[in-house]
C-alpha positions, -999 to 999 in steps of 0.1 A, spaced: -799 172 -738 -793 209 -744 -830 215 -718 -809 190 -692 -776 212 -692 -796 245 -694 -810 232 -658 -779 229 -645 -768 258 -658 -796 275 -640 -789 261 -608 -750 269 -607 -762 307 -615 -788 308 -585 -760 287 -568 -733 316 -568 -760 343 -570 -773 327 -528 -732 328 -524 -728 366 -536 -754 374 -509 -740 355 -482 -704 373 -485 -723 412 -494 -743 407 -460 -713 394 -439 -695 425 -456 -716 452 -447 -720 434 -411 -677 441 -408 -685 475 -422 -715 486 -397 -686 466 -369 -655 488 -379 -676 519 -386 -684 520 -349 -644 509 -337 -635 546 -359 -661 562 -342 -662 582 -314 -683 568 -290 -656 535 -291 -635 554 -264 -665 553 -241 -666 527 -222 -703 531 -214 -710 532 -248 -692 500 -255 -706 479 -228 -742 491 -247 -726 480 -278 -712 446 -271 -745 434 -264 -764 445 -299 -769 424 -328 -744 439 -350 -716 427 -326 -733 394 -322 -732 390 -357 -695 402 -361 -685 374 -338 -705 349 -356 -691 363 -386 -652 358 -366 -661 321 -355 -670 315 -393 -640 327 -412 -628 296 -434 -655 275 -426 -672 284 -461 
């Protein structure tokens, strides 16, 4: 019985440790996102229109259309 609830156990670690990943990655994704809205290329609007289409603002608007979903 003690094997059985050590399985479990197991699983509920690699369980929150797949969840701990999930939110770290989606943090640094808003970090890279509002690095680049302090920065100063932001107030060019050359720059931006290279910008929207990268991955990092794909992501962030992935990341937007995913808040509470989780």
């Amino acid at each position: 019985m003690a094997k059985r609830y050590g399985h479990y156990s197991q699983v509920l670690k690699d369980e929150i440790n797949k969840r701990d990943k999930i939110i770290a990655d989606k943090n640094a994704k808003i970090d890279r996102f509002s690095k680049f809205l302090n920065s100063s290329k932001f107030n060019s609007g050359d720059e931006l229109d290279r910008y929207i289409n990268t991955s990092d603002v794909q992501d962030w608007l992935e990341l937007i259309k995913g808040v509470g979903c989780e």
